[in-house]
MMTF fields as JSON, N, C-alpha, C and O atoms, coordinates in Angstrom:
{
  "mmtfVersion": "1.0.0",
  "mmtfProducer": "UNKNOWN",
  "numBonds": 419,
  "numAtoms": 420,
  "numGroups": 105,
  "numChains": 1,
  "numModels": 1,
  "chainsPerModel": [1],
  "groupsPerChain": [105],
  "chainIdList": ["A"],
  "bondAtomList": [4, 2, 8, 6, 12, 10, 16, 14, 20, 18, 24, 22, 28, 26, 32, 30, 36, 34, 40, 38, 44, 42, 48, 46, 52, 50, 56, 54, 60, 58, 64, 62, 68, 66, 72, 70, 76, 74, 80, 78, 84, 82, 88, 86, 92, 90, 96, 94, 100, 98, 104, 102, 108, 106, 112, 110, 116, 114, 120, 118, 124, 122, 128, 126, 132, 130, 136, 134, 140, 138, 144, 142, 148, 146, 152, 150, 156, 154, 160, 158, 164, 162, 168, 166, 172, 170, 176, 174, 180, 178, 184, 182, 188, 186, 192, 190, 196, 194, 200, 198, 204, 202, 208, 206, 212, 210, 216, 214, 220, 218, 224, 222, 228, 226, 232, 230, 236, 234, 240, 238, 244, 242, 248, 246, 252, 250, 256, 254, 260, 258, 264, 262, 268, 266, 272, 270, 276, 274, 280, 278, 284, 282, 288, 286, 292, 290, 296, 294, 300, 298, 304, 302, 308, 306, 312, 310, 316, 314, 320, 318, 324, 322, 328, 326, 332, 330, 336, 334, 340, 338, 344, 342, 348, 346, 352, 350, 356, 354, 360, 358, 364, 362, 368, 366, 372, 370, 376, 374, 380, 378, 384, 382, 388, 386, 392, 390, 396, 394, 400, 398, 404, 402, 408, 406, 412, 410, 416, 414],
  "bondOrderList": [1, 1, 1, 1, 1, 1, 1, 1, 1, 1, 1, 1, 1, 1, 1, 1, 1, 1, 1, 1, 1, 1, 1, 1, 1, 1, 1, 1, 1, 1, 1, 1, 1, 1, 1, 1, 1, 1, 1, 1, 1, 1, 1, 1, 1, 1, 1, 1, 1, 1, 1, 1, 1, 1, 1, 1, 1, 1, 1, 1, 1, 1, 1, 1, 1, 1, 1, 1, 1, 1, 1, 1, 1, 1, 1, 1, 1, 1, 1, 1, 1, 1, 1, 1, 1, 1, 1, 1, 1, 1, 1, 1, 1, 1, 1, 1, 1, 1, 1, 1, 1, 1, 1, 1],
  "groupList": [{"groupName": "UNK", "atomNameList": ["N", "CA", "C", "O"], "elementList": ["N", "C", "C", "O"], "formalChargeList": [0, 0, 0, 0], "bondAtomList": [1, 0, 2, 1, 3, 2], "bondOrderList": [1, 1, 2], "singleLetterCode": "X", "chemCompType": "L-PEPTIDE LINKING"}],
  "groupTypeList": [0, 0, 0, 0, 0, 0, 0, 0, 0, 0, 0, 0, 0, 0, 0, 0, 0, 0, 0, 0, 0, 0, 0, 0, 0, 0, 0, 0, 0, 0, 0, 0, 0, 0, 0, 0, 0, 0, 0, 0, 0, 0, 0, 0, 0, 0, 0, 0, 0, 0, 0, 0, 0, 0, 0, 0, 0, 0, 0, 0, 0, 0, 0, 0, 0, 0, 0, 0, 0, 0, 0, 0, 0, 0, 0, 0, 0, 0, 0, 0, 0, 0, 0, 0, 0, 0, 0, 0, 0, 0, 0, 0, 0, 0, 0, 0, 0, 0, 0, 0, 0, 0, 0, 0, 0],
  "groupIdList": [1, 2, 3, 4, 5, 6, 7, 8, 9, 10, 11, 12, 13, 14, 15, 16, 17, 18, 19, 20, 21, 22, 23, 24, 25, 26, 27, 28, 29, 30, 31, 32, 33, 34, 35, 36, 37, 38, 39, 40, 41, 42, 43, 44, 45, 46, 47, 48, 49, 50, 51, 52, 53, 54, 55, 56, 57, 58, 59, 60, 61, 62, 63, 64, 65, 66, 67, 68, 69, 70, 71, 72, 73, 74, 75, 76, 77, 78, 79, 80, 81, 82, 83, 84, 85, 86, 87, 88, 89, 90, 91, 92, 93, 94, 95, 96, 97, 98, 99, 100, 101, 102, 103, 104, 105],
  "secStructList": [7, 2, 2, 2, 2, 2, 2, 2, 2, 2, 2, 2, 2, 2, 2, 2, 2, 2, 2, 2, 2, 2, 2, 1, 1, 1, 7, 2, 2, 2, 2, 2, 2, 2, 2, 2, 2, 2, 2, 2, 2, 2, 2, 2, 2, 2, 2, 2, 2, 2, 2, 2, 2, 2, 2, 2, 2, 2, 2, 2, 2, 2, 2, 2, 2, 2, 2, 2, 2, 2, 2, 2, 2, 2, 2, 1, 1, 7, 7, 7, 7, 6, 6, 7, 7, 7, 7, 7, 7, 7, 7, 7, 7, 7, 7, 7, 7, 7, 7, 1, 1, 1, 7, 7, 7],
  "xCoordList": [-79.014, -78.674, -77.257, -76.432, -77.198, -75.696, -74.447, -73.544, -74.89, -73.783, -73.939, -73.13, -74.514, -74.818, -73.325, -72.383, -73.66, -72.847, -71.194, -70.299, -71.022, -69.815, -68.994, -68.02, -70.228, -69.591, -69.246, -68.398, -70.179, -69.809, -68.595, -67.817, -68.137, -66.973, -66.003, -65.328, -65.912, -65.057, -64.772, -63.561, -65.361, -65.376, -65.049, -64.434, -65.272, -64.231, -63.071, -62.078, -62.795, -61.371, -60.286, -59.228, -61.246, -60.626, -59.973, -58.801, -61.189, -61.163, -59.765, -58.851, -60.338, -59.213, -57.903, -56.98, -57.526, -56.042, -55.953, -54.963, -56.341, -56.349, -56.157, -55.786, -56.457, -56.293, -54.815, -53.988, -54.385, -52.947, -52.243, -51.397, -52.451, -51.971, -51.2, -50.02, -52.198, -52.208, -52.17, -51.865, -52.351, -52.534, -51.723, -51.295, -51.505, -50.512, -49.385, -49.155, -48.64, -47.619, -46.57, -45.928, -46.642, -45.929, -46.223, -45.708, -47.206, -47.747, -46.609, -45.39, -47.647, -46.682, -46.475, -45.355, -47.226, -46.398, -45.442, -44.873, -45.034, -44.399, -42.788, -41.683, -43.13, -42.216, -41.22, -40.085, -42.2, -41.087, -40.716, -39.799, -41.191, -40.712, -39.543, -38.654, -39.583, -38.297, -36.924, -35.719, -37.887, -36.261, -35.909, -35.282, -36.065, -35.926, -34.611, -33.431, -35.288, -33.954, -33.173, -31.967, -33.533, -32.115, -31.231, -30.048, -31.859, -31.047, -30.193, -29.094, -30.66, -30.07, -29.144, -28.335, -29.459, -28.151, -27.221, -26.263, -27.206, -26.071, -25.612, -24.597, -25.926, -25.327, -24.339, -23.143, -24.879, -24.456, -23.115, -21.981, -23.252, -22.31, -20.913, -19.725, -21.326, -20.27, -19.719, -18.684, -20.233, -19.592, -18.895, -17.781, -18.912, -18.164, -17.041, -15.961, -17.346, -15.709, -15.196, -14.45, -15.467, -14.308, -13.895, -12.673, -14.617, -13.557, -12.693, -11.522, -13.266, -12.475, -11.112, -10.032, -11.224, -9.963, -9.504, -8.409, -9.869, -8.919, -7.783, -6.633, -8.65, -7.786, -7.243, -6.015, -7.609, -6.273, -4.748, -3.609, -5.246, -4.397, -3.461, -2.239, -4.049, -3.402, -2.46, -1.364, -3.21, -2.259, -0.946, 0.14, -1.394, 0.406, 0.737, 1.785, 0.603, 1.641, 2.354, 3.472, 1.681, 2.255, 2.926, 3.927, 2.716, 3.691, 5.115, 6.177, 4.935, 5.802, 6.621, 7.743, 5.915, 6.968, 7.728, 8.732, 7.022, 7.832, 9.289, 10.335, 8.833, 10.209, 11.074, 12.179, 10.565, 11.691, 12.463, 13.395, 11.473, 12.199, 13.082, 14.266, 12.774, 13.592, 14.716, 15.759, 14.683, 15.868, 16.546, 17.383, 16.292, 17.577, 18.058, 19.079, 17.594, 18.151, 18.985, 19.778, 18.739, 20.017, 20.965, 21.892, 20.765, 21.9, 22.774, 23.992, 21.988, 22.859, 23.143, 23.675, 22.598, 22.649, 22.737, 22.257, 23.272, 23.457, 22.439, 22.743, 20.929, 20.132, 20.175, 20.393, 19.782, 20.131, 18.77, 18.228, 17.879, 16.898, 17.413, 18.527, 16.523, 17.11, 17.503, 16.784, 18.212, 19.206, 19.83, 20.327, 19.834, 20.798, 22.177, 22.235, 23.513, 24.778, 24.938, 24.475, 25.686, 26.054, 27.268, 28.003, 27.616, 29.09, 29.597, 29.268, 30.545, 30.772, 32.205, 32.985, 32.4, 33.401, 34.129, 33.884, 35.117, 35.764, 36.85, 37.859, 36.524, 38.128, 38.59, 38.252, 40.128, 41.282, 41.241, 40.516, 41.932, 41.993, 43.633, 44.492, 43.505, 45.304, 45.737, 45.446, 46.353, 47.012, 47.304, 47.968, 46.844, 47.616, 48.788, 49.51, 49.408, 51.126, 51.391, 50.932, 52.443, 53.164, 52.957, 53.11, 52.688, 53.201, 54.692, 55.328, 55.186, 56.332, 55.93, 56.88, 54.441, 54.478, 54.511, 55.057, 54.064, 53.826, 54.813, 55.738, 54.54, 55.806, 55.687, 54.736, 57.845, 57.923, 58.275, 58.725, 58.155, 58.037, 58.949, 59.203],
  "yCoordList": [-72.34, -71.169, -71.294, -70.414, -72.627, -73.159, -72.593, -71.757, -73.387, -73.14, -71.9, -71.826, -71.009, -69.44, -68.611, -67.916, -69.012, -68.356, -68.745, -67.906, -70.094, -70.606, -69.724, -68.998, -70.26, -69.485, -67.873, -67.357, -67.042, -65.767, -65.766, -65.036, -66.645, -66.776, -66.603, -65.578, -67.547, -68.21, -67.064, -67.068, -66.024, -65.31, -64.306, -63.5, -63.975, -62.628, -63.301, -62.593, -64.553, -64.928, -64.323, -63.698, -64.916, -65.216, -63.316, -63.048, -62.255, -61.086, -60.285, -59.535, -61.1, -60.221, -60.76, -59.987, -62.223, -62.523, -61.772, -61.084, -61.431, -60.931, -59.119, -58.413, -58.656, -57.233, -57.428, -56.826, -58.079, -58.574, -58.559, -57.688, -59.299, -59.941, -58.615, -58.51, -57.761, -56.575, -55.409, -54.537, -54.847, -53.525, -53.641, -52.504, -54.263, -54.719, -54.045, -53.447, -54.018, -53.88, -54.888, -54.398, -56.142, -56.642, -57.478, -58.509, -56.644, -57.102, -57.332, -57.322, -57.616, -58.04, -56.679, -56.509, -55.776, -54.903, -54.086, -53.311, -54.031, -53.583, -54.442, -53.908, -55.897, -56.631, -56.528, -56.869, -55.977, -55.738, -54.231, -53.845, -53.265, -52.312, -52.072, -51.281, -52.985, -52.957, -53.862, -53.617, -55.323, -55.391, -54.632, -55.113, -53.362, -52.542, -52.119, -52.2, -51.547, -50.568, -51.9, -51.742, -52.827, -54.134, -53.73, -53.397, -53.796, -53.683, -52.286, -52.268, -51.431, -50.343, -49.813, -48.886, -50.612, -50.006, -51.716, -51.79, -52.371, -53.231, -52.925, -53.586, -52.211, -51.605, -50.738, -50.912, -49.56, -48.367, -49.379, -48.908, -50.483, -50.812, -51.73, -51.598, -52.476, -52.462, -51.859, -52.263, -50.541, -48.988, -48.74, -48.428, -48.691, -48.727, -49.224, -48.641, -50.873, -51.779, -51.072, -50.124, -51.369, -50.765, -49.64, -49.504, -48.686, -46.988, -47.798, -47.924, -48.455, -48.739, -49.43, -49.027, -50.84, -51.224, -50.253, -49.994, -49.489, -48.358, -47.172, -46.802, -46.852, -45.8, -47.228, -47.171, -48.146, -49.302, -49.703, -49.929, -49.682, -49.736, -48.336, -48.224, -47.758, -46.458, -46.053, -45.492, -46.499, -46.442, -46.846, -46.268, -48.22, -49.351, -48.805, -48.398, -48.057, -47.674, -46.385, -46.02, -45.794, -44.252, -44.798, -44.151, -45.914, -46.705, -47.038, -46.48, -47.902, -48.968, -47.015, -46.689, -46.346, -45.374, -44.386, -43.73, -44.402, -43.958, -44.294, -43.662, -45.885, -46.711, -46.523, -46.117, -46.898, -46.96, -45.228, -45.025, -43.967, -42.596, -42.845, -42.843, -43.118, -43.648, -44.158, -43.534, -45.505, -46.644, -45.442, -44.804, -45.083, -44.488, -42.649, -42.032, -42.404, -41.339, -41.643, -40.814, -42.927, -43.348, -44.102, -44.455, -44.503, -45.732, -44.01, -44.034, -42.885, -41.833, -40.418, -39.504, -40.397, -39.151, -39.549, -38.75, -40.637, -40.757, -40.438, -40.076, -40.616, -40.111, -41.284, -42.469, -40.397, -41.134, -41.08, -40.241, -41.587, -41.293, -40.98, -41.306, -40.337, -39.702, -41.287, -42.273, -41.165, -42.215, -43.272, -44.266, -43.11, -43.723, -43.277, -42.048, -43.949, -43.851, -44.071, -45.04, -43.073, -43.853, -44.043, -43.093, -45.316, -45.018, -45.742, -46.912, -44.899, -44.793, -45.938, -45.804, -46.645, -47.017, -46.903, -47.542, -45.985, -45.666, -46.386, -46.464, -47.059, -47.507, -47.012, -46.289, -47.684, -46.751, -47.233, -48.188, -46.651, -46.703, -46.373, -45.528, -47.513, -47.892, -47.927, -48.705, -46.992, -46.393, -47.778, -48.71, -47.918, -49.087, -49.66, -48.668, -50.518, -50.376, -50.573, -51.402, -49.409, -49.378, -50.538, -51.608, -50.55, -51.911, -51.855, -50.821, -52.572, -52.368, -52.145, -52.316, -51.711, -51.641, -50.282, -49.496, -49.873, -48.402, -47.277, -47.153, -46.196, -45.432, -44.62, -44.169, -44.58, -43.75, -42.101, -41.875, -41.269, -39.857, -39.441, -38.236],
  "zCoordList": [-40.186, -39.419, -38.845, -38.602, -38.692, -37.572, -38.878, -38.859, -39.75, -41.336, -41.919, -42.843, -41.834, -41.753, -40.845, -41.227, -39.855, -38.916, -39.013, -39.114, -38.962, -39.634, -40.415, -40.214, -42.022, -43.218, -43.181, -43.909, -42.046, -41.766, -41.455, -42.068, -40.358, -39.459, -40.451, -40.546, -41.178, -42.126, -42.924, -43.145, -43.493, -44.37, -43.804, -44.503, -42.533, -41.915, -41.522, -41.69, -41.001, -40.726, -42.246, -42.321, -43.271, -44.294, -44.738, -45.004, -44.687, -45.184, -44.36, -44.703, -42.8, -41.886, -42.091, -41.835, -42.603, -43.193, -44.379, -44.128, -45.55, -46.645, -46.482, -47.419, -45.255, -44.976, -44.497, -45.182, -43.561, -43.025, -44.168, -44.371, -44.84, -46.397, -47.169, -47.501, -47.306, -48.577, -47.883, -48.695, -46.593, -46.769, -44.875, -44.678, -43.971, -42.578, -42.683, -43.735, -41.815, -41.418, -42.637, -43.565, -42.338, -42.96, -44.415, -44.848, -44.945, -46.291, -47.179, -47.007, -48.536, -49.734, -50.328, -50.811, -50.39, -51.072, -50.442, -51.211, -49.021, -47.873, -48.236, -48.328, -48.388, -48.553, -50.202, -50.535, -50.782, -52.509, -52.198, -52.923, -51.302, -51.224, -50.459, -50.775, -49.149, -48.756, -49.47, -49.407, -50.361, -51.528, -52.266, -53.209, -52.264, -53.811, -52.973, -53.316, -51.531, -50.302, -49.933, -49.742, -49.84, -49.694, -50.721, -50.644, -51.53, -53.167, -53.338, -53.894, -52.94, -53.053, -52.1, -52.15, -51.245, -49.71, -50.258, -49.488, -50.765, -50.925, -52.241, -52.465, -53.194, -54.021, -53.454, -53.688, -52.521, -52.11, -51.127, -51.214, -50.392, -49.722, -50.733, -50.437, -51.721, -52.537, -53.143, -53.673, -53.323, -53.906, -52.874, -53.295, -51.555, -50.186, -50.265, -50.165, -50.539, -50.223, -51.253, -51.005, -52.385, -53.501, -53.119, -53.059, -52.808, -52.143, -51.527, -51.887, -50.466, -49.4, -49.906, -49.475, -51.147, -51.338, -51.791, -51.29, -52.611, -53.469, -52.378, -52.617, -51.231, -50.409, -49.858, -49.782, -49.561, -48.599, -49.677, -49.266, -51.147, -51.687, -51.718, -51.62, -51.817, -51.731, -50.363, -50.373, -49.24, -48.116, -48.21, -48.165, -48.379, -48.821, -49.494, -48.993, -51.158, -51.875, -51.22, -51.584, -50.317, -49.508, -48.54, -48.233, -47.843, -46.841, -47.465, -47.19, -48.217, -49.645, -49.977, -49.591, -50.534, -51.039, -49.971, -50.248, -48.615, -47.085, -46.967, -46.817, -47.13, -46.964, -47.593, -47.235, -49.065, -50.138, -50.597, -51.376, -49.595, -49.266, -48.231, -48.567, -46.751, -46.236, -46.525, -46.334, -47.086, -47.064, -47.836, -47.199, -49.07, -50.274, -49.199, -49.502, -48.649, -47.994, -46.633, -46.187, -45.989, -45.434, -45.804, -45.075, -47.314, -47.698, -48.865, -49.047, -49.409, -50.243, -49.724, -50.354, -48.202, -47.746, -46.204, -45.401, -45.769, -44.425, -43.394, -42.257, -43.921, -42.873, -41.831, -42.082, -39.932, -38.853, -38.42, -39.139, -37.547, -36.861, -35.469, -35.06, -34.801, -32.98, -32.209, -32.046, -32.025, -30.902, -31.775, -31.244, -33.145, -33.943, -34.037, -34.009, -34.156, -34.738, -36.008, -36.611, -36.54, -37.921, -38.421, -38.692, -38.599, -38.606, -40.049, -40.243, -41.232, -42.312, -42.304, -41.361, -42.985, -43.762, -44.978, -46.002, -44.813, -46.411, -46.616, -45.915, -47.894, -48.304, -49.046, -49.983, -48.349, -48.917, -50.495, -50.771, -51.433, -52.609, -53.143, -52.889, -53.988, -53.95, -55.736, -56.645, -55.68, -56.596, -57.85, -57.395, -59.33, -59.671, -60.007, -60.101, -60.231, -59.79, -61.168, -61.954, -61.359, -63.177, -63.932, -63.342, -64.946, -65.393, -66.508, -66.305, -67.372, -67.724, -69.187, -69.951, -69.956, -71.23, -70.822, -71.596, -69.821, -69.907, -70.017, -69.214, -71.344, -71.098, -69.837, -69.198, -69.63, -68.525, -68.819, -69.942, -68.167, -68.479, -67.798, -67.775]
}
């Protein structure tokens, strides 16, 4: 009768882990269902970085080509920014001096 009651014991301990197990909160099939959404939101987030390097690359080349608008419009068109001077140096340019094969007119 004593080993009766036991083995009952034993056999609902056992049924009520096996309900935990399979059909709980944090069962096994609970657990492959949420790796499928691991899997799929870290897909969806390395589809992320790459946008992401792609517009960061893209920034620098719109930065990189700012400048290089910049630099060539103040080194071929004298551009100044507000509270800049700009001040030009021209040289003189000097006539070349006869030489003696050259005919004279």
């Amino acid at each position: 009768m004593k080993g009766r009651i036991v083995f009952a014991l034993l056999v609902g301990a056992f049924l009520l882990l096996q309900y935990k197990l399979w059909f709980d909160k944090g069962s096994i099939p609970r657990a492959h269902v949420l790796e499928g959404e691991l899997q799929e939101v870290k897909a969806k987030n390395d589809q992320a970085r790459q946008a992401n390097a792609r517009l960061d690359a893209d920034v620098k080349d719109l930065e990189k080509a700012g400048e290089a608008i910049e630099e060539r419009a103040r080194s071929e068109l004298g551009m100044v920014k507000k509270g800049e001077t700009l001040i030009q140096v021209k040289e003189r340019t000097v006539p070349p001096a006869p030489t003696a094969d050259a005919p004279k007119k």
